[in-house]
N, C-alpha and C positions, 0 to 999 in steps of 0.2 A: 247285590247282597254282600255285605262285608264277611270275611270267615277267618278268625282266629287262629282256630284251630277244631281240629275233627270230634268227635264228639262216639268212639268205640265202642261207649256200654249201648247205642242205639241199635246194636244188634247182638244178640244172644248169643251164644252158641254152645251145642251141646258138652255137653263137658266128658262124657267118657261115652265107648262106645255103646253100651244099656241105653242109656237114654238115645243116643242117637238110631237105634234100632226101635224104642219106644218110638220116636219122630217119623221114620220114615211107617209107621204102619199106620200112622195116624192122617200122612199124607194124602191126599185126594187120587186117586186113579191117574196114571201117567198119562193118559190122553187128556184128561181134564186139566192136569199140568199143563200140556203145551195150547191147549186152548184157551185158558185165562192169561199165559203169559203171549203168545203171539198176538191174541185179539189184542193187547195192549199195544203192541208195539207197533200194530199198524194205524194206529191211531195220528190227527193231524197235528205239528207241533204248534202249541198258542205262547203265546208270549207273556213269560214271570212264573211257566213251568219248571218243575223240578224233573228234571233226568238223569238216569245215576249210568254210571260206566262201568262195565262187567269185562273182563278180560278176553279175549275173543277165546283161544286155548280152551277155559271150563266155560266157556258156553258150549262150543263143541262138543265138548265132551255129554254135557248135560243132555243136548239135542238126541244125540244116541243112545244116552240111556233113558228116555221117556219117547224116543220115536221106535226102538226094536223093544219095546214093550217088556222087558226082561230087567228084573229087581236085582239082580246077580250082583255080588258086591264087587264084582273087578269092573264094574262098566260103574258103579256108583259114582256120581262127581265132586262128593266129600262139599267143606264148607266154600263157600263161591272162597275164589283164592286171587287177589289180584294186584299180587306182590309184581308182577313182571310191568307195571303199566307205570309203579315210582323209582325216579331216579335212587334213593334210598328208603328206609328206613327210619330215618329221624325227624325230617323233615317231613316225610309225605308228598313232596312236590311232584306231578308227572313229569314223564321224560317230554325231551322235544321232539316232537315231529311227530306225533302218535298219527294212528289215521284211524278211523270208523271202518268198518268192516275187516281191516287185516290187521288190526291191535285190538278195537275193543267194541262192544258192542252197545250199543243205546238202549238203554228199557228207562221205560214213566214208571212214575212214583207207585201204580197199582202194583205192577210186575213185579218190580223189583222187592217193593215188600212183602208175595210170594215168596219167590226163592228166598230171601234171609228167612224168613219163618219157616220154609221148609227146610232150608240146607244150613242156613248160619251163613256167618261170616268169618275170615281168619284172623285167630284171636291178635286182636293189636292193631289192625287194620281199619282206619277209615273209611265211611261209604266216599265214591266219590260221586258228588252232587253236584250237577251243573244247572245253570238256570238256559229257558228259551229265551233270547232276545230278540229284537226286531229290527234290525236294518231297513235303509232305506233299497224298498222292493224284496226281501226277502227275511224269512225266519229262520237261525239258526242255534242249535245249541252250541253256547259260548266255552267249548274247551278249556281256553287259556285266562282265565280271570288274570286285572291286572293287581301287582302288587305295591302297594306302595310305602315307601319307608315316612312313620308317621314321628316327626320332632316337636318338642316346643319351644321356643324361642330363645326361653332363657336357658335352653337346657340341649344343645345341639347335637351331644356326643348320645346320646342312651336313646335308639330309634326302634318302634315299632313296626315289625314287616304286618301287613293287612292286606285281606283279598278282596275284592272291590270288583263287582261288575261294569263293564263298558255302560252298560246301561242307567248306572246307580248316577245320583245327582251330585255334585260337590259339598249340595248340605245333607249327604250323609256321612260322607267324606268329616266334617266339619263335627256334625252328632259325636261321631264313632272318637275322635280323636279327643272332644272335651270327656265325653265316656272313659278311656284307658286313663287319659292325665288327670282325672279325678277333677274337674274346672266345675265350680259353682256354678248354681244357675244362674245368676245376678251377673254374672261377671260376664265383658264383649269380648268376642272372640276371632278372628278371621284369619285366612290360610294365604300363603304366599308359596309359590314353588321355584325351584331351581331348576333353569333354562338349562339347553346344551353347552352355552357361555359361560354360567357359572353367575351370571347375576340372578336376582330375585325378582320374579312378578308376581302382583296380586292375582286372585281368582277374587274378583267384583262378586258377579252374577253367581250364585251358588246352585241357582236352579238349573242351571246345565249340568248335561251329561259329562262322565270323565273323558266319551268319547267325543263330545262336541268342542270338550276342552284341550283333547289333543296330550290327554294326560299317559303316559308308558312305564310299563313293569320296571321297578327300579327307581323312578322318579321321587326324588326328597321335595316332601311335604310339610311346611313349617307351619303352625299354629301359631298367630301373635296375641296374647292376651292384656287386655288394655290396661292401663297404669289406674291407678284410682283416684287420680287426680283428671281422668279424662284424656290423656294422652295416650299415644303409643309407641312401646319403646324403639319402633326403626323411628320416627319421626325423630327421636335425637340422635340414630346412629348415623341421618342423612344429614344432620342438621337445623333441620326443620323445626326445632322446639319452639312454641312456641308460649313457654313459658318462662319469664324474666329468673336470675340465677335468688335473687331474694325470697322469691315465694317458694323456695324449697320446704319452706317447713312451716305455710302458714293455713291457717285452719279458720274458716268463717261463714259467712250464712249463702248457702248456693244462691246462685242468679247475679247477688251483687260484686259483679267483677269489670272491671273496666278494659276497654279496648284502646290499645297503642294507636294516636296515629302515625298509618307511616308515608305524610305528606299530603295533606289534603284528602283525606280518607274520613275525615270529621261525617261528612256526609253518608258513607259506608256505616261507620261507628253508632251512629245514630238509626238509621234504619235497623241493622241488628239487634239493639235494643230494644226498639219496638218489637221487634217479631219474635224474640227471646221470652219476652215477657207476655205472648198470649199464653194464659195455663195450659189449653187441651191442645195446641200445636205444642207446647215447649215436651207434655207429659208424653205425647205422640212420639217423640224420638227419644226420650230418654228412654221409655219404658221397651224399645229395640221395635215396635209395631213395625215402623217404616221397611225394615230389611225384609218382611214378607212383600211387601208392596210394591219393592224399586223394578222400575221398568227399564229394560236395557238397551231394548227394541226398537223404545217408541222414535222415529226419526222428528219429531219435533221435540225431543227433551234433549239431555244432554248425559244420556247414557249412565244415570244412576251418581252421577260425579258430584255433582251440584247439591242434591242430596246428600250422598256421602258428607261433603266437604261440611255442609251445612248441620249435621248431626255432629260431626266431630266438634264444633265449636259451641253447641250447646250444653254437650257432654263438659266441653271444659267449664263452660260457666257458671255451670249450675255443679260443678264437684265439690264447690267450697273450697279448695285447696288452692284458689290463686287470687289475687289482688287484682292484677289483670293479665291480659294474654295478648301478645303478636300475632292478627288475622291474617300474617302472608301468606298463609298458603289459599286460605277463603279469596283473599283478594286476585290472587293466581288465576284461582279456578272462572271465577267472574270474567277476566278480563280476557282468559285464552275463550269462553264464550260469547262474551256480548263485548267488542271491540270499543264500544263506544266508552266502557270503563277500563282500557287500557291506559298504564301510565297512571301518573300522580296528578292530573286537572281535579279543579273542581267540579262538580256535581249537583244535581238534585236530588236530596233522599228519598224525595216521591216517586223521582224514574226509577231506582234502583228499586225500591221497594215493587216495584207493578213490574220489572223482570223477577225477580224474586220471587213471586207469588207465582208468573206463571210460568217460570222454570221450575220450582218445586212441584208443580201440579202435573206438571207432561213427564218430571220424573218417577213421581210416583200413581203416576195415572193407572188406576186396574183395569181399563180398557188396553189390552194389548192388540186389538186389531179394529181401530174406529171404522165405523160403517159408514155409508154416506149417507147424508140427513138433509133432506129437502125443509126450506125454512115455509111454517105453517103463518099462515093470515087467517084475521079473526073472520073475514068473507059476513059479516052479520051473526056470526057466532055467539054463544053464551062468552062471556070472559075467562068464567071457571073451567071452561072447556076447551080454550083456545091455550090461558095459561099453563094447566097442566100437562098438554102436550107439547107445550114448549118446552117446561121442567123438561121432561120424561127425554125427549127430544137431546136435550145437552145433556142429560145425562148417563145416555147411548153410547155418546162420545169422551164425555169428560165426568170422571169417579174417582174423586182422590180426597183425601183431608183439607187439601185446599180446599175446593167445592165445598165440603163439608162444612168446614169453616167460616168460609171468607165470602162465598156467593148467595148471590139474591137476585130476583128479577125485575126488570122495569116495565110496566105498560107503556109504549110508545106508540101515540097519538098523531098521526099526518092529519092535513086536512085540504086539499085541492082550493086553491083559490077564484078558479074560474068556476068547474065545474061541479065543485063540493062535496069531491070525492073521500070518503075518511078511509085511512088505511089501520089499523090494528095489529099491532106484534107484539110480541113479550120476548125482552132480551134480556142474556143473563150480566152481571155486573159483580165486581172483587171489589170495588172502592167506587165514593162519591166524589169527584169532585164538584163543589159547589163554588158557585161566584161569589164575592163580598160585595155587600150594598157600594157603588160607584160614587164617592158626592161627585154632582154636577160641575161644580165651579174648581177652577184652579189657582195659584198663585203666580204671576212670571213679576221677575225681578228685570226692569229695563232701567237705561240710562235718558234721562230728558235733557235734550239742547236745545237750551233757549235763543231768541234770534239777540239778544240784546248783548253784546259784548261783556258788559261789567260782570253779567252773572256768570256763575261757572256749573257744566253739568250738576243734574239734580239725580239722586238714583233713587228709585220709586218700586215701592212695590202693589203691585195691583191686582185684584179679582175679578179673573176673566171666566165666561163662561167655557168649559171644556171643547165642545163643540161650537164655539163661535167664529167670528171671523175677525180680520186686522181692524176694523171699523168698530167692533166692540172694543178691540183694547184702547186703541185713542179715545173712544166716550169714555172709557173709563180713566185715563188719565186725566182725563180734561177736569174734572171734579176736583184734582190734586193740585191741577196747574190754571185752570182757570183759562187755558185756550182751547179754541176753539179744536172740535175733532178733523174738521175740514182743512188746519190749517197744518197739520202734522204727516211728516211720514215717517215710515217703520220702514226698519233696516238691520238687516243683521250684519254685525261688523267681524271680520276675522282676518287676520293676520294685517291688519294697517288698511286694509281694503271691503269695500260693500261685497259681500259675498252674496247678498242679496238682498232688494228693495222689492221690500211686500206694494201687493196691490191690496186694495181695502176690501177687495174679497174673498181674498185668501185666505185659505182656514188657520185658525191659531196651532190646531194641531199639527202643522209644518214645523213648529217654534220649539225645540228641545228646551229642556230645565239648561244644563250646558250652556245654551246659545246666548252669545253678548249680543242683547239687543237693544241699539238707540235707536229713540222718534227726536226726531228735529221738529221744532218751530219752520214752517217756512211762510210766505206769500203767496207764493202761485203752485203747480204742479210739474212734476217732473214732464210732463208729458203736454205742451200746452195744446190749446187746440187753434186753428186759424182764423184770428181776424177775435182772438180773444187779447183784452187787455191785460190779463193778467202777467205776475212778472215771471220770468223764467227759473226754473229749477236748476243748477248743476252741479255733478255730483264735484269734487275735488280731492286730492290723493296730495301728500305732502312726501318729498322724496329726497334725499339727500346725496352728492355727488361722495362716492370715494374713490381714488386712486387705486387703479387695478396694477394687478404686480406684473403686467407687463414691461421687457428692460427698458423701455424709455417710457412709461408713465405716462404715456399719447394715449391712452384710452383710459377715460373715465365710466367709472359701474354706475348706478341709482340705485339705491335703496330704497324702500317705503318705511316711514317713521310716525309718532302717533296718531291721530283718532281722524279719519275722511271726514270733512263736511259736506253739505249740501245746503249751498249757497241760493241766496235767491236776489235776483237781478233784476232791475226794471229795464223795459225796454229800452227805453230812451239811452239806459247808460250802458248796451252789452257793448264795450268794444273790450280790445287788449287792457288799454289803459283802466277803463271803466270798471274793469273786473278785477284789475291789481289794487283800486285804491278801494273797493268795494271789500274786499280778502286783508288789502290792511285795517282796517274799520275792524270787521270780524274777530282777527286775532291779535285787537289792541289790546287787550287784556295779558298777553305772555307775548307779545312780540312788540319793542322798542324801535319807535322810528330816530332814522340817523338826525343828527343836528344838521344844522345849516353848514358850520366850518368841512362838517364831514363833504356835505352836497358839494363845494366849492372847492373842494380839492378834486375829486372827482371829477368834475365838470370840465376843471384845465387839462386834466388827461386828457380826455375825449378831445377836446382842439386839435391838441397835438398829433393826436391819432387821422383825424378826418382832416384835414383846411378846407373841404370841396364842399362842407357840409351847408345847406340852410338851412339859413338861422329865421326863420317867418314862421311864428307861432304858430301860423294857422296850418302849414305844413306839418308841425313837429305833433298835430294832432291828427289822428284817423277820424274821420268821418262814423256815425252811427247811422246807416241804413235804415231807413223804415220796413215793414213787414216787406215780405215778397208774398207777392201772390201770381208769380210763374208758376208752369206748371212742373216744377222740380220738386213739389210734395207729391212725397210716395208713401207705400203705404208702412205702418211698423212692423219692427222686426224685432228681434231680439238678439244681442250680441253676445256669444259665452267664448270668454277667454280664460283659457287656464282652468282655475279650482272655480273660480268666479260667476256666479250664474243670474247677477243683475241682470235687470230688464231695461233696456234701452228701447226710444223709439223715433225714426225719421222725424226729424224736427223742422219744419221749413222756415223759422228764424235760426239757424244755427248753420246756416250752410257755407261754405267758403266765400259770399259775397256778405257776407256779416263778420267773420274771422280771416283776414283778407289772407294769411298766413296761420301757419300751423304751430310757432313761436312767435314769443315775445318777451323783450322787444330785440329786433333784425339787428339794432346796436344801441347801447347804452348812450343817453343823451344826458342822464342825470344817475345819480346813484339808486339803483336798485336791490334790493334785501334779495329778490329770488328770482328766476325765470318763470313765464309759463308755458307750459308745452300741451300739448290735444296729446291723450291716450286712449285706447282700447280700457276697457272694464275691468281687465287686471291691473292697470295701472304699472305695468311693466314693459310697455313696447310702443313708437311712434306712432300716430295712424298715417303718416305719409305713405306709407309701403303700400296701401289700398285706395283705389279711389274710391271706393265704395264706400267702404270704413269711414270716410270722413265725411259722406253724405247722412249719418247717422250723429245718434245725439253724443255730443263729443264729453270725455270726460277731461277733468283739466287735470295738469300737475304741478305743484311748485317746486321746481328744483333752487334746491339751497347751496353753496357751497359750502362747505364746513367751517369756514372761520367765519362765513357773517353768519352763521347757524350758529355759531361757538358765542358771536356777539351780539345778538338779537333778539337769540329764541331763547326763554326760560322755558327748559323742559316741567321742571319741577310744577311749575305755575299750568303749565300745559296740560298735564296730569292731572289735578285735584278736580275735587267735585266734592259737593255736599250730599247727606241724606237727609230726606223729605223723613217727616212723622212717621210715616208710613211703613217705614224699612224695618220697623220692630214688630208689623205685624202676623202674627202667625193663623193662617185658615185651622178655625179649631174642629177637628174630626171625632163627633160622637160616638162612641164606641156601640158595636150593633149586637144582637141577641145571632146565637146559632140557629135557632130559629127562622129567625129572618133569609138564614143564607139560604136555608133548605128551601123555606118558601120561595126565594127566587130561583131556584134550580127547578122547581115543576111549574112555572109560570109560563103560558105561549111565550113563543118566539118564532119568530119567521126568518126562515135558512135564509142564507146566506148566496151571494150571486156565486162562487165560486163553490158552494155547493148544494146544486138544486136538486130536486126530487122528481123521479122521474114517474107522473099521471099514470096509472094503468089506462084508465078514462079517456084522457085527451090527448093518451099517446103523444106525449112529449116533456122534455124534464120544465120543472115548475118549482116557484119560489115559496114555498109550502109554507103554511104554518104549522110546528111541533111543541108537542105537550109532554114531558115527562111525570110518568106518575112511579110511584113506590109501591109495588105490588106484595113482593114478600121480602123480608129481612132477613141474612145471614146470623148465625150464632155470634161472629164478630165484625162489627160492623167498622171499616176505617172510613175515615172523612177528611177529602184532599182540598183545606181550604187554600183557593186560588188567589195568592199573594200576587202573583207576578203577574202583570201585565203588559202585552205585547201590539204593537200595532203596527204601519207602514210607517211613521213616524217616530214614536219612541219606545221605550223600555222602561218599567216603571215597578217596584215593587210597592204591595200597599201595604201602610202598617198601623191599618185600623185594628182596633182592640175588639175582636172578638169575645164576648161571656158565653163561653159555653158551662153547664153545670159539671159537677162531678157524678154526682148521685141524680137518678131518675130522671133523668132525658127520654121524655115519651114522644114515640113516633105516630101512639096512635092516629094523631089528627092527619099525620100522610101519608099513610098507610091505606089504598081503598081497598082491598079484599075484603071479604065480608067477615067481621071479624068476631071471635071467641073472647065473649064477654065475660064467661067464668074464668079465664087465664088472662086479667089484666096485662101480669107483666111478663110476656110476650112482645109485649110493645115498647118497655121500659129498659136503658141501657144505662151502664156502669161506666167510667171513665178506668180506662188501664194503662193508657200509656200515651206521651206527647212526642213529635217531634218536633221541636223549637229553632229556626235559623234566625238569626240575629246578621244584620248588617244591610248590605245593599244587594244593588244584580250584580257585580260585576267581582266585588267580595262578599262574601260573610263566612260564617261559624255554624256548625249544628251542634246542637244538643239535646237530652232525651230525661223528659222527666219518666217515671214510670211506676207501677205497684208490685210488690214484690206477689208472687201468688201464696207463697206460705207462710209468710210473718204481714203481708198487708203494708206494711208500713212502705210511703212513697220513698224514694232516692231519685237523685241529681245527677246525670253520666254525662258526663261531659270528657270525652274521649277515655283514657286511662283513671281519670279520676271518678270515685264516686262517693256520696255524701247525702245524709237524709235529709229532708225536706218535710216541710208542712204544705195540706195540701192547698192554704189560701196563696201559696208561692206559685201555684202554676199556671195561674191562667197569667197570660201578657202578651203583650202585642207579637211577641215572637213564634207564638203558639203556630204550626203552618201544617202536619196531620196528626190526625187524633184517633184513638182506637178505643172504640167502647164495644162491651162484653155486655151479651144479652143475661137477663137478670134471672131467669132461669137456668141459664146455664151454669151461672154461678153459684148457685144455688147448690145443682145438684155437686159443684167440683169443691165447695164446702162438705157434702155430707159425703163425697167420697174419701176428701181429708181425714178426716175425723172416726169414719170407719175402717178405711183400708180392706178391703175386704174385695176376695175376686168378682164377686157379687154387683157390687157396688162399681167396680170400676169396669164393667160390661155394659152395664146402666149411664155410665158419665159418656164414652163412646159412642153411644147410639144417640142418632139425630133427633128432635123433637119432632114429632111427625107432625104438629098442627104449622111449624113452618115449612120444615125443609119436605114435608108430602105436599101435594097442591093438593091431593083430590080432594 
């Protein structure tokens, strides 16, 4: 109990001694005196009693003159007198160290208002009134109330001393202080004190004790009252403003106030918008409800802060007094909670938004001690009766404006696939998200090499099924190109080399958008089979010699340089030779054969070089071997070198009695434009160094030297390629109804292998089929449409154009509860707020369209900036969650507009019991 000051007319006293001789005759019988006063006093102490403190001296004294039964006035003990128990006079304050029974004596409120009425009090003297408190394990009257020096902010020097119970709470503390300084009711308030250190801490929690606060006699106690702009003044004395120096003096319609970003916060900026702009959340903290509510306790919230932090920033935006405001300290509080929003990355505003809702809900949860809750099945139950203790059930646990607000429940539908078990639960849900209708078919952009020289790649664009395989896309080229699918392979090419050669039934969804993909013309297969005539496949890598900066320039590096082929060879010609004049053929188109003068100068080098050499035609050619059919076929394997994850396979035409050597040619007989050399798959290292390695299917390389590379090869010519018809064409994507999403989010679907459902029935997990139904809706319903999709292969956002309405989006038709046909719109929702990301996965932008709750009229936030809008502006394909307001709710937060009245806004607060009750 707070105490002032003493309050002396509360006891009388006789004024001369007539009367006080009237008084004493009017007294009850001196044994009936100590009978009413000691039956008091043996009484037990309770807690938030009043006991007053008598001087021990005239208690004495009184005791003997009502125990020797003798009125005599020298034994009379005059007015209770209990001037020796205060330090002075003016104060009133007791001395220290008093003790109970050898200073003063205890009497309860009956007793003691006895003796003042029989005897008075001495004139000028305060009762002294203590209260019973209750410690942990014992009850004591509280002697020493404490005191505390009460200041306000702006006002530091002119302090109130106040007497304040150990027991008394901070929000009386808080009452008592807006009380003296005369503080408006409207106006927020909150207390900070000064440490032994001399800096300032908040007091959060108000509902604690001064003793749980650790609060002591003496201790300065600041009131800080908030700016009217939604600030408060330490946040500028710390720095913390986070209001721009412009908007000092600007005045304009609350809500529409724009957020800084500060680096990639767009996502942040945009979710607060949204949740800014629900009316009975926004009205919920402006109008201070929250501060009864914040839970300090709960160890899954975040100690009242997040709250806090999130009330201060409403307060600013809806003051009307700024343009926009710097969220660093909101962004602060976020990130030292949910780590995953530390730092300036970008974000998803849906993640943030679903921490957001259920950090606000655990901090203002009114469940301060959740019980534990066994989850209920329908076992053949009624629905009405399974749902409603499910409500009932979370709501045991979880009671907050969120819930309020934001929650609804699902009927969810198992179904056992062997033994046709159904399982029935009702779970609760903050947000939908729903899938966007998938189309089927994709678009990939490939590059096509023809086998005919003259032409030069063709780039193609084609419509492949999404889930098809390598053997759809070649049918599907072949319609463009007119060959066969059989005769094509697929490859994806990266950095100068096959990084991989698809097999024809490999899934397309291996093949990113990204991925540079050619299909070659060829003849035969990379892969022949034994005692087949067809011709052989192999792959080839083009590489160029440069001078390594070693000091004497003895060791030559290889590079890889433009586009790998995949050559295709008849048997009869696979030799060294056979395959160099086969590769000139090929890239006769950009590579220039030398003249004869050139051949013949070269040729007399070589003389010079060899004399020992013969000259017998038939010698200067290798021999082509016919198949082998030894038993040196093995079986295949697969070769991964480096980044490179081609598929190679033991070839038993390809073995080293076919490539008699691993180079060519051993020496120069005539002039040759390149060497060729057997590589590994990466086309960066010999395969001599294995013998193994070379029993597999070999890949070739043409080493160039750089001057006949400089003189032979047109790079330029080697680059080009044409576009097919095709290359302009764009897969056109229907734009779908909201509707549609919803209905595919309650459609069966059957879990997933990675996660099954585990049978009560056949005791063991199972790959179930699940049904989502919509049982009961939230007062605000958000809807998390699922742009981004994700898979083992790629990353994909979709940016099909949703039509959702503005006005009247009825859920009736998926909604099963059995529903109240007198209150259609119940079922009917309002559009209030978008959040819009524009761009891709790996960048984009957010921004927030939204409805103002007290002018209506929509506006544009796109971070710091904001600007009105029409509402045919807001549907577009960037649309990605959406927030719609049940139509009675709005209803009634119109006619509380309009009334204002305490009436009405008790009415706007209380839930619609035909939703938010199940029974």
């Amino acid at each position: 109990m707070a105490a002032v000051a003493a309050d002396p007319a509360a006891a009388a006293i006789p004024a001369s001694s007539e009367e006080r001789d009237r008084q004493r005759e009017a007294m009850p019988g001196l044994d009936e005196q100590w009978r009413q006063v000691e039956n008091g006093r043996e009484r037990p102490l309770r807690a938030g009693e009043s006991w007053f403190l008598v001087e021990r001296h005239w208690y004495k004294q009184w005791e003997v003159y009502v125990k020797e039964g003798n009125q005599d006035a020298n034994t009379f003990p005059g007015c209770i007198n209990n001037a020796g128990l205060f330090e002075d006079q003016i104060s009133w304050h007791l001395r220290e160290g008093l003790l109970e029974g050898d200073d003063y004596v205890l009497l309860p409120a009956t007793a003691w208002n006895y003796l003042v009425s029989w005897y008075g009090l001495e004139d000028g003297q305060p009762p002294i009134e203590r209260k019973v408190i209750e410690l942990p394990g014992v009850r004591k009257v509280e002697l020493y109330p404490i005191e505390l020096l009460l200041v306000q902010h702006s006002d530091m020097e002119t302090a109130l001393t106040i007497q304040f119970s150990h027991t008394d709470s901070l929000d009386l503390v808080l009452q008592t202080a807006r009380e003296q300084f005369l503080v408006e009711p409207q106006e927020d308030t909150r207390l900070w004190i000064k440490n032994s250190e001399g800096s300032l801490d908040r007091l959060c929690n108000t509902q604690i004790t001064l003793l749980d606060a650790s609060l002591e006699t003496g201790q300065l106690v600041i009131m800080e009252t908030r700016n009217k702009d939604g600030t408060w003044p330490s946040a500028q004395l710390c720095g913390m403003n986070n209001v721009p120096e412009e908007d000092e003096e600007f005045q304009g319609q609350p809500g529409i106030c724009g957020l800084t970003n500060l680096g990639n916060t767009c996502f942040m900026n945009s979710a607060l918008q949204c949740l800014s702009n629900v009316p009975q959340l926004t009205e919920y903290f402006l109008n201070n409800r929250y501060l009864e509510e914040l839970n300090f306790r709960n160890p899954l919230g975040m100690k009242g802060e997040l709250a806090e932090a999130y009330a201060d920033l409403v307060k600013q935006t809806w003051s009307g007094y700024h343009r926009s405001i710097v969220p660093n300290v909101f962004k602060n509080k976020v990130g030292h909670f949910a780590s995953q929003f530390l730092g300036y990355q970008q974000h998803d505003s849906q993640e943030l938004l679903s921490f957001l809702l259920d950090g606000l809900h655990e901090d203002l949860n009114r469940v301060k001690k959740k019980e534990y809750v066994e989850l209920c099945n329908g076992a053949g139950r009624p629905d009405l009766e399974v749902a409603q203790e499910a409500w009932q059930n979370h709501k045991r646990r979880n009671d907050s404006v969120i819930v309020d607000t934001f929650h609804g429940l699902f009927k969810s539908t198992l179904v056992c696939p062997d033994c046709g078990n159904v399982s029935v639960t009702f779970d609760p849900f903050c947000y939908l998200s729903v899938p966007l209708p998938v189309c089927s078919r994709r678009v990939l952009e490939v590059f096509f090499v023809p086998m005919d020289p003259r032409r030069k790649p063709e780039q193609h664009r084609v419509v492949v099924p999404k889930k098809g395989n390598i053997s759809d896309l070649c049918v599907a080229l072949s319609t463009h190109t007119s060959v066969a699918p059989d005769k094509m392979i697929v490859a994806d090419v990266f950095s100068h080399r096959f990084y991989k050669l698809y097999q024809l039934e490999d899934p397309l969804s291996g093949i990113l958008d990204r991925d540079d993909i050619f299909v070659y013309e060829v003849t035969g297969r990379i892969e022949p089979v034994e005692g087949s005539r067809d011709d052989i496949v192999v792959p080839v890598y083009l590489r160029e010699r440069t001078p390594s900066r070693d000091y004497n320039n003895s060791y030559y590096g290889l590079i890889l340089f433009g586009h790998p082929l995949l050559v295709s060879v008849p048997r009869d010609r696979f030799s060294w030779e056979g395959l160099y004049n086969i590769l000139m053929y090929r890239l006769s188109r950009y590579v220039t054969k030398p003249t004869s003068d050139e051949d013949d100068g070269d040729e007399k080098g070589d003389e010079d070089d060899d004399d020992n050499e013969d000259s017998s035609s038939d010698e200067e050619k290798e021999e082509v071997p016919g198949p082998s059919t030894s038993s040196s076929v093995q079986e295949t394997e697969q070769e991964q070198a480096g980044p490179s994850s081609g598929v190679t396979r033991r070839c038993p035409f390809l073995l080293d009695n076919s490539l008699h050597t691993s180079q060519w040619p051993p020496r120069r007989r005539r002039k040759q434009l390149f060497t060729l050399q057997t590589v590994n798959s990466n086309g960066t290292s010999d395969r001599t160094t294995s013998p193994e390695e070379v029993q597999t299917q070999p890949y070739i390389a043409m080493d160039w030297e750089p001057e006949m590379k400089k003189r032979y090869y047109d790079e330029v010519e080697a680059e080009g390629y044409v576009k097919h018809d095709c290359v302009g064409y764009m897969l056109k994507k229907s734009p779908v109804q909201l509707q549609e999403c919803i209905k595919l989010f309650t459609t069966v679907e059957t879990l997933e292998k990675e996660n099954p459902w585990y049978c009560s029935s056949c005791k063991q997990h199972q790959l179930a089929t699940k049904k989502l139904d919509l049982w009961m809706l939230p007062e605000v319903l958000i809807i998390h449409l699922k742009r981004f999709s994700f898979s083992k292969f790629s990353r994909e956002k979709l940016d099909t154009l949703v039509q959702f309405p503005i006005r009247d989006l009825d859920f009736s038709e998926f909604v099963i509860k059995p529903k109240n046909e007198s209150a259609p719109d119940l079922y009917k929702y309002d559009l209030i707020a978008v959040s819009n990301h524009y761009g891709g996965m790996r960048d984009g932008h957010y921004t927030t369209f939204a409805c103002n709750k007290d002018s209506g009229q929509w506006h544009y936030f796109d971070d710091n900036s904001v600007s009105p809008v029409n509402e045919n502006q807001i549907e577009s394909k960037a649309a990605y969650v959406l927030f719609y307001q049940r139509q009675d709710v709005g209803r009634r937060q119109s006619q509380t507009a309009s009334s204002d009245t305490p009436a009405s806004r008790a009415s706007d607060s209380t839930p619609n019991p035909e939703i938010m009750d199940v029974n």
